[in-house]
Structures are given as structure tokens and as C-alpha cells.
N, CA, C and O of each residue as an XYZ file, in Angstrom:
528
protein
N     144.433    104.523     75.238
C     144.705    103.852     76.492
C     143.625    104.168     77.526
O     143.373    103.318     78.380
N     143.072    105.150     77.511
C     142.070    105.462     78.404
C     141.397    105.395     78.194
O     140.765    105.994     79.065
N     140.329    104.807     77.085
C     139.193    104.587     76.961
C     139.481    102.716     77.094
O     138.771    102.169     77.937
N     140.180    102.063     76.535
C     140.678    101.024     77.259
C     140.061    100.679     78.555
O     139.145     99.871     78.713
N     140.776    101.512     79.652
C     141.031    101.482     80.868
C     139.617    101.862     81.542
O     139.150    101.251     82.504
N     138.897    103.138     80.798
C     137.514    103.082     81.295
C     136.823    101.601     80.756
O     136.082    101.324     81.698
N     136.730    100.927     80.132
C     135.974    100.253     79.179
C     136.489     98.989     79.978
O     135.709     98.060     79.771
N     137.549     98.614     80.838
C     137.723     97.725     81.760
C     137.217     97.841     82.770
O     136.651     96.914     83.349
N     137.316     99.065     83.221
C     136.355     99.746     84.782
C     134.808     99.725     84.488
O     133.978     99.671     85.395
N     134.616     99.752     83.700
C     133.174     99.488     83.201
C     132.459     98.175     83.177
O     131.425     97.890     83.783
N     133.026     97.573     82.543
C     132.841     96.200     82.584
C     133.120     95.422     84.259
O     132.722     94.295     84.555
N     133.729     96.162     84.992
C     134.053     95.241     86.140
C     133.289     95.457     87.458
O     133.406     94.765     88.469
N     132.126     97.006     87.215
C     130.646     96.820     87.884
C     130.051     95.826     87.453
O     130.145     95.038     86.512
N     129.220     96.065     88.588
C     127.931     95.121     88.831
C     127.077     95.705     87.985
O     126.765     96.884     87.819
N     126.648     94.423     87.328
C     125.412     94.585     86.447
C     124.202     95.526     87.401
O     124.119     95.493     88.629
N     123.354     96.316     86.500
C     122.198     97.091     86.827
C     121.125     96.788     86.681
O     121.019     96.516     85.485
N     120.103     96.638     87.216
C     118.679     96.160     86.840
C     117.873     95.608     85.295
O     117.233     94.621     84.931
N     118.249     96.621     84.825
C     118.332     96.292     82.816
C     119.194     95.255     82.702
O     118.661     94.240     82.253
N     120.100     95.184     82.901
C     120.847     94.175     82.503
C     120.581     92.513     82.991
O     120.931     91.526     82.344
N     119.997     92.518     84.067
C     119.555     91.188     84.654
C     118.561     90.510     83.624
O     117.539     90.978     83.120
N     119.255     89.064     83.430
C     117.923     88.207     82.717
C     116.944     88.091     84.160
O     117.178     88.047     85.367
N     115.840     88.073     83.374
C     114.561     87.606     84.135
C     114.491     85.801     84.134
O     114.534     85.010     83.192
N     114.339     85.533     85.930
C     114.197     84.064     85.726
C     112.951     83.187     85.243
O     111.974     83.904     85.025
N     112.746     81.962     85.040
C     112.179     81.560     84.545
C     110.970     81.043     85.168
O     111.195     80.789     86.351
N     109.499     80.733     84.740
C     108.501     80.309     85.465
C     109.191     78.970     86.622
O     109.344     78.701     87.814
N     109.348     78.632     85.714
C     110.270     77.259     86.991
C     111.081     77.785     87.937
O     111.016     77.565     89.146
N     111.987     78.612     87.263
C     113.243     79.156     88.641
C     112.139     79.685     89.799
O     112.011     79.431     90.996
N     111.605     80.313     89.111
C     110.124     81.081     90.072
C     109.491     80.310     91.126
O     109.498     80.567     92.330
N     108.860     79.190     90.445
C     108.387     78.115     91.377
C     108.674     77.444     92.342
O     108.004     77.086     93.311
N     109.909     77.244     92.002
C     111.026     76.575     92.874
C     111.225     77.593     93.983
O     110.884     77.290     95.126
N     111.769     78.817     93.711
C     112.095     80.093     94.967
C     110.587     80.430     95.757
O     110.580     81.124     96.774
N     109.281     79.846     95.159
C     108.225     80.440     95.908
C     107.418     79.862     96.468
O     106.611     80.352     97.257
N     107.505     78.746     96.153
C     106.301     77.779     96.103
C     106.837     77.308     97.816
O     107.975     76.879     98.005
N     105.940     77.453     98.826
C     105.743     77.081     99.917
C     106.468     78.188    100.646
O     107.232     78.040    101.600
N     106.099     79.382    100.026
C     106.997     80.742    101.174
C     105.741     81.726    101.140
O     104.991     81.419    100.213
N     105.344     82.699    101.801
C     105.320     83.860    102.107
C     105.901     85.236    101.706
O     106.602     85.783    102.558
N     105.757     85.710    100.826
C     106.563     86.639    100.297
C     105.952     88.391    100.372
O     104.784     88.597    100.041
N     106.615     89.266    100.709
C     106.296     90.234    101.357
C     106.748     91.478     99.745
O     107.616     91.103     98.957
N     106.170     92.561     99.573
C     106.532     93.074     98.922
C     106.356     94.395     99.177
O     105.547     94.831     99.995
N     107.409     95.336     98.207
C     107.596     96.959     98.614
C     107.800     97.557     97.270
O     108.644     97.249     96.428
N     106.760     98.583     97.212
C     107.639     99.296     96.224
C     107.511    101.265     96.107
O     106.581    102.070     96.161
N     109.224    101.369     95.900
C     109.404    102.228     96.317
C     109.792    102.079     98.242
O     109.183    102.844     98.990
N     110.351    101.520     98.575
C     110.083    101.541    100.064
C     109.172    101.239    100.964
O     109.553    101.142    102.130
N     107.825    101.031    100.659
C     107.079    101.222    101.111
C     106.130     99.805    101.207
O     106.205     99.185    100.146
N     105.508     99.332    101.926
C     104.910     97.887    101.839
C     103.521     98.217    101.103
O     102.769     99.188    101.184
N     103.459     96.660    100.119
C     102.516     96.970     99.387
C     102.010     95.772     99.193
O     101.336     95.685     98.167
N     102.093     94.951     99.739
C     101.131     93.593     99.712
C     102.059     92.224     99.902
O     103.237     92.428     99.608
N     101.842     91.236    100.218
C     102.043     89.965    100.536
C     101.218     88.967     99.727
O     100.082     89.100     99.270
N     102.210     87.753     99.649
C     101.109     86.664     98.620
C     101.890     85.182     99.314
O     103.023     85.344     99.769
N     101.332     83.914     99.372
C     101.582     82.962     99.887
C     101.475     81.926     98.761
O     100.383     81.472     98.418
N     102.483     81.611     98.269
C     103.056     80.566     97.171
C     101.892     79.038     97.427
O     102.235     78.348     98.387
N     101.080     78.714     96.932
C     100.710     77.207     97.467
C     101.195     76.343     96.295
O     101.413     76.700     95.137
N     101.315     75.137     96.846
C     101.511     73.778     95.815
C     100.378     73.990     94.388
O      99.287     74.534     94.560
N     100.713     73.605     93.339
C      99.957     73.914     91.875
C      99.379     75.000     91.434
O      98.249     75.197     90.989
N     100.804     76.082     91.709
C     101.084     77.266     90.707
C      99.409     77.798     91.482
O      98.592     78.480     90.862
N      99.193     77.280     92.970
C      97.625     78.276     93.788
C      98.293     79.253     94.293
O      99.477     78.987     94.498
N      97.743     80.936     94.736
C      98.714     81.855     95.281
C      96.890     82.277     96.425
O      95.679     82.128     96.262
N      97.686     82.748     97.333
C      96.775     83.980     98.864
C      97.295     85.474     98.602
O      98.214     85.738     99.378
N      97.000     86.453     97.798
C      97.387     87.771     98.381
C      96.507     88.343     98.630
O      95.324     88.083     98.410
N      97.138     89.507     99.300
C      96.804     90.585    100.054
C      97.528     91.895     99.642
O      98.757     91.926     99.716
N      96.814     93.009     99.198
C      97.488     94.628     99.748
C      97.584     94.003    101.516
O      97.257     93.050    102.224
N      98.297     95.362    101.545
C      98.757     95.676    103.043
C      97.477     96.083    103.284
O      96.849     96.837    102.540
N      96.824     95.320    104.918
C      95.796     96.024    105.326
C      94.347     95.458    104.856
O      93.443     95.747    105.640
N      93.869     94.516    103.434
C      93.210     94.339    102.773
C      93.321     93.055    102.776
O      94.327     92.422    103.095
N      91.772     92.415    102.243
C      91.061     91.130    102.190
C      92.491     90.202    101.599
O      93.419     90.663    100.934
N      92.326     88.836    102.057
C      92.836     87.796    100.855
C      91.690     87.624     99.709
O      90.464     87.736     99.735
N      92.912     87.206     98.391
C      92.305     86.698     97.204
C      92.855     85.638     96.477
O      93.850     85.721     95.757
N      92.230     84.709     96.668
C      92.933     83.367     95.928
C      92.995     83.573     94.750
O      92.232     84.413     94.272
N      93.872     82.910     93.954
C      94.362     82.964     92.763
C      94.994     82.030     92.174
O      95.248     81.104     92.945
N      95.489     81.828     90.747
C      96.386     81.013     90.479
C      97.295     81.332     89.792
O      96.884     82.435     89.429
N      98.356     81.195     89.265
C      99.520     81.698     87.925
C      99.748     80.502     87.252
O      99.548     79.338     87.601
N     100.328     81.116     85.940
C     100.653     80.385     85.030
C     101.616     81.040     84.419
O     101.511     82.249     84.623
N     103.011     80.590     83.384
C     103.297     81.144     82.195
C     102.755     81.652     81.221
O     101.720     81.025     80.996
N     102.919     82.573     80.415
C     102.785     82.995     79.226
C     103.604     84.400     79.043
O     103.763     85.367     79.788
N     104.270     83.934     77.088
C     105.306     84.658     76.742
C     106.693     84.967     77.849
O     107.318     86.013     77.674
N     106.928     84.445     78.462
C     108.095     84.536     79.587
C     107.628     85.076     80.603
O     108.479     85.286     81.467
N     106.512     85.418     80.872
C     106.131     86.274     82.464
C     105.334     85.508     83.030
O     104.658     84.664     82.441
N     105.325     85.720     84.242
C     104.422     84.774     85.352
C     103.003     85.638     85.484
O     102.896     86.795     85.892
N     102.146     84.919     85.110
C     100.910     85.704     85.231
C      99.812     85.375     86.397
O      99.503     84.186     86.473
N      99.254     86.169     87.211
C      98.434     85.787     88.006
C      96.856     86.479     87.553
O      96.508     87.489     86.943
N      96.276     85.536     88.100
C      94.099     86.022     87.880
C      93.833     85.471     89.448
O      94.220     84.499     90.096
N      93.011     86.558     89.686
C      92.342     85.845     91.321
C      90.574     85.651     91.222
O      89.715     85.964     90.397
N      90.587     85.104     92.268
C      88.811     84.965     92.558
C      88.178     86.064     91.515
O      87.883     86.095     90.320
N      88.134     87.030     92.749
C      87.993     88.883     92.262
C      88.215     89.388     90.703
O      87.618     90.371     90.263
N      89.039     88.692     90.006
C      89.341     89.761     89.326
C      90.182     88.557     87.831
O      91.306     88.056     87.794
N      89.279     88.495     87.039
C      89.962     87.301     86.215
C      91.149     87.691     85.139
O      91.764     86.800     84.554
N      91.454     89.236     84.898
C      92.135     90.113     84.320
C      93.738     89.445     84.377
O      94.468     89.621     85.352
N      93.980     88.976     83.659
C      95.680     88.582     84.307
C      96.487     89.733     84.308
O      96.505     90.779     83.658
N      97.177     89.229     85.258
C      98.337     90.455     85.743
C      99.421     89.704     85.740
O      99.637     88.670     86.372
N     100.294     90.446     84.771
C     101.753     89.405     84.729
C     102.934     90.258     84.847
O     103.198     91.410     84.504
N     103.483     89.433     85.371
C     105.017     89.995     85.563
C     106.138     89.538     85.554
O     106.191     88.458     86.142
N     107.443     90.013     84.985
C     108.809     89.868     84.756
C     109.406     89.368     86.568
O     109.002     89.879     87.613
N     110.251     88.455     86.454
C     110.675     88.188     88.021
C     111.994     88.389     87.794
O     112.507     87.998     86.745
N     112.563     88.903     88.568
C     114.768     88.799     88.490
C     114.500     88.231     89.588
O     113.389     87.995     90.064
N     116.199     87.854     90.280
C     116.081     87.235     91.601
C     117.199     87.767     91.642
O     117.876     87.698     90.616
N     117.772     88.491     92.870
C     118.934     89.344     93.173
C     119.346     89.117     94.603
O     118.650     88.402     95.325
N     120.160     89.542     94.933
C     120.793     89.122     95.965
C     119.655     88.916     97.196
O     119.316     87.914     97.825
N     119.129     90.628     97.262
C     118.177     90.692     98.265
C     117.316     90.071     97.777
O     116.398     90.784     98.184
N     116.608     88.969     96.977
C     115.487     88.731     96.877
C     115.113     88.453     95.620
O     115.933     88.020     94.810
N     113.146     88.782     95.137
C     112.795     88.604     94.223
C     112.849     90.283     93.852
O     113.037     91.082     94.769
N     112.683     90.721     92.539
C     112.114     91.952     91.611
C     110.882     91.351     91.283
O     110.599     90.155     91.343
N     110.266     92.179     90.974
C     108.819     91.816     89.417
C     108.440     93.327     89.043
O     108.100     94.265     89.764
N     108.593     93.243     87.854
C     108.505     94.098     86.944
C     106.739     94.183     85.984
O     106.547     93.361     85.089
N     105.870     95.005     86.255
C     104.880     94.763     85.560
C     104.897     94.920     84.136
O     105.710     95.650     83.569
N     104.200     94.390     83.667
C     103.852     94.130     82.223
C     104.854     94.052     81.158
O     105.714     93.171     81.173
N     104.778     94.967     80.203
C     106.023     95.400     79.103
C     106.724     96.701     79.733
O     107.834     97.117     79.400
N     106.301     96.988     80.221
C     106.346     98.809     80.390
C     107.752     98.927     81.559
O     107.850     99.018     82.783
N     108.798     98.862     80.295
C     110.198     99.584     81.752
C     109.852    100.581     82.122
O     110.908    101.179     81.918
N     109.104    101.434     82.592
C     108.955    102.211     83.747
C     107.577    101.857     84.336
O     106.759    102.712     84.674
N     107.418    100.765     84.413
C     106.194    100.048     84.807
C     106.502     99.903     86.372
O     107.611    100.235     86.789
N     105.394     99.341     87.347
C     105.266     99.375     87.992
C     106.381     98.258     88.920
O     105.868     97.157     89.123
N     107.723     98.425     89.447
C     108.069     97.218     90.345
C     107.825     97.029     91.693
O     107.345     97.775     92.546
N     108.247     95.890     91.729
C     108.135     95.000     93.122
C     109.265     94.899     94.014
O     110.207     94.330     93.463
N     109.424     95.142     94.830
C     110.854     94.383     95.783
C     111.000     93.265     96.731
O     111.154     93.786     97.836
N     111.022     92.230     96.819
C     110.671     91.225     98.181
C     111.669     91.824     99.159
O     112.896     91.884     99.079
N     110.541     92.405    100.440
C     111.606     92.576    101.701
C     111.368     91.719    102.670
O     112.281     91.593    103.486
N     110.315     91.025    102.845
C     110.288     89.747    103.862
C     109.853     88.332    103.266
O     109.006     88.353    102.373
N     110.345     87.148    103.671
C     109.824     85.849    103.701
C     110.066     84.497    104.825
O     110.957     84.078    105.563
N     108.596     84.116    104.407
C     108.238     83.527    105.488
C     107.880     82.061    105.381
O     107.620     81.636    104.255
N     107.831     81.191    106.471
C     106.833     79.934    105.897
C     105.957     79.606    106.572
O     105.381     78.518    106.581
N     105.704     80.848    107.429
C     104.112     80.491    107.502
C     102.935     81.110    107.076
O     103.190     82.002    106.266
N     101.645     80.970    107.329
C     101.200     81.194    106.019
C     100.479     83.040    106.315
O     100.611     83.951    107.132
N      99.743     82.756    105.109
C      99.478     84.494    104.949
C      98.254     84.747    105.998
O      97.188     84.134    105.942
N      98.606     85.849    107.063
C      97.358     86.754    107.462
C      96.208     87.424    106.869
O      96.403     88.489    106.283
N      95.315     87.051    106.927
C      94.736     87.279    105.747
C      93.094     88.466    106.610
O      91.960     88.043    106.838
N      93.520     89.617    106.818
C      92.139     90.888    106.963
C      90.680     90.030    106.642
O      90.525     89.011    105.969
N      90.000     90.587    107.151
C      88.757     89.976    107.137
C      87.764     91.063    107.158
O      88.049     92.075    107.798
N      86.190     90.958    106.297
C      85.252     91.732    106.570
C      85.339     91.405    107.991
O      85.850     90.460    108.592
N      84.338     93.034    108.570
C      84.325     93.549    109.715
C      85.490     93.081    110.981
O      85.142     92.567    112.045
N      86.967     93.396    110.586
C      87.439     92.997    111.794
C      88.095     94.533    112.037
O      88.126     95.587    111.402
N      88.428     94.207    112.887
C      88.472     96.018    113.928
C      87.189     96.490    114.315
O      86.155     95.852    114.510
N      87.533     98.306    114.435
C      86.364     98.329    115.565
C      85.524     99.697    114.371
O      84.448    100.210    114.680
């Protein structure tokens, strides 16, 4: 009876991070495409990217240059390559209450993402020599 009863109490949390399917390049597109999206991880701000029309993206680290880019699918993850850097970088997306996740690469203890702000206008983008 009591393992029963745990095994009902169990089941009647909220799913945990592992357990979330990852959405799909489309679900993706649809939630991003013409937003501003702010990201944290660990707490802490760690860059911004600006969704454009045909899978084009603007990010930024916090503090640091823009780099155009573009994404695409492959194997279920959304992959991005920028100007800079043609290396794709792909990642797993959930979409949760607060927001987006992204999960890097294969690696569950890989590097995540958290969306804590979004916006629709567009990305600030640092510039050589600005400040003093």
C-alpha cells in the first residue's frame, strides 16, 4: 500500500528538466523569430541574440560585439554558425513556463541556457571603440 501511495505522489510532481521533450526546430521558430531573447546561465547574464526572418540571428555576449549568423536543423538540435566563427554550435531547446532552456551539445552536464528577458526590439549591439 505504500509504495502504491508513494508511486501516486510521485507521479503527481511536476516533471524535471530530464524529463521535458525538447521542442522542435519549428516550435523554435515560431517562439523566436521576431523577438529579442536575453539569456542566463547559472543566474548570471550571458548574452542576447535577435531572431530575424530566414532562420538570420544578431548575438551578443553581454558587453561584446554583434555577430550575424544563421541556424538551421540538424539531428533534432537547432544549430547556429556566425560571421566569426563557422564552427556550428547547436543546441537542445525546452520551452517551460518561464521561457526558453538550451542545452549544449550531447553533453547532460553541458553547458545551459535560461531566457530571462524578451523583447521586440531589436538587439544593442557594442561596437569597436565605444566607451572611453
Amino acid at each position: 500500500m505504500r509504495a502504491l501511495l508513494l508511486s501516486c505522489l510521485l507521479a503527481a510532481l511536476p516533471a524535471t528538466g530530464s524529463a521535458e521533450e525538447p521542442i522542435s526546430a519549428a516550435e523554435f521558430e515560431a517562439y523566436a523569430t521576431g523577438k529579442t531573447l536575453s539569456y542566463a546561465v547559472g543566474g548570471q547574464v550571458y548574452g542576447a541574440e535577435q531572431y530575424l526572418p530566414g532562420r538570420r540571428v544578431l548575438w551578443a555576449f553581454k558587453g561584446e560585439e554583434c555577430n550575424y549568423g544563421r541556424w538551421y536543423e540538424e539531428d533534432g538540435k537547432v544549430c547556429f554558425v556566425y560571421e566569426h566563427d563557422a564552427t556550428p554550435q547547436c543546441w537542445t531547446f525546452y520551452r517551460g513556463a518561464e521561457g526558453l532552456r538550451a542545452r549544449f551539445g550531447d553533453d547532460p552536464e553541458g553547458t545551459e541556457l535560461s531566457e530571462v528577458a524578451q523583447s521586440k526590439a531589436p538587439l544593442i549591439c557594442a561596437g569597436p571603440d565605444v566607451g572611453v
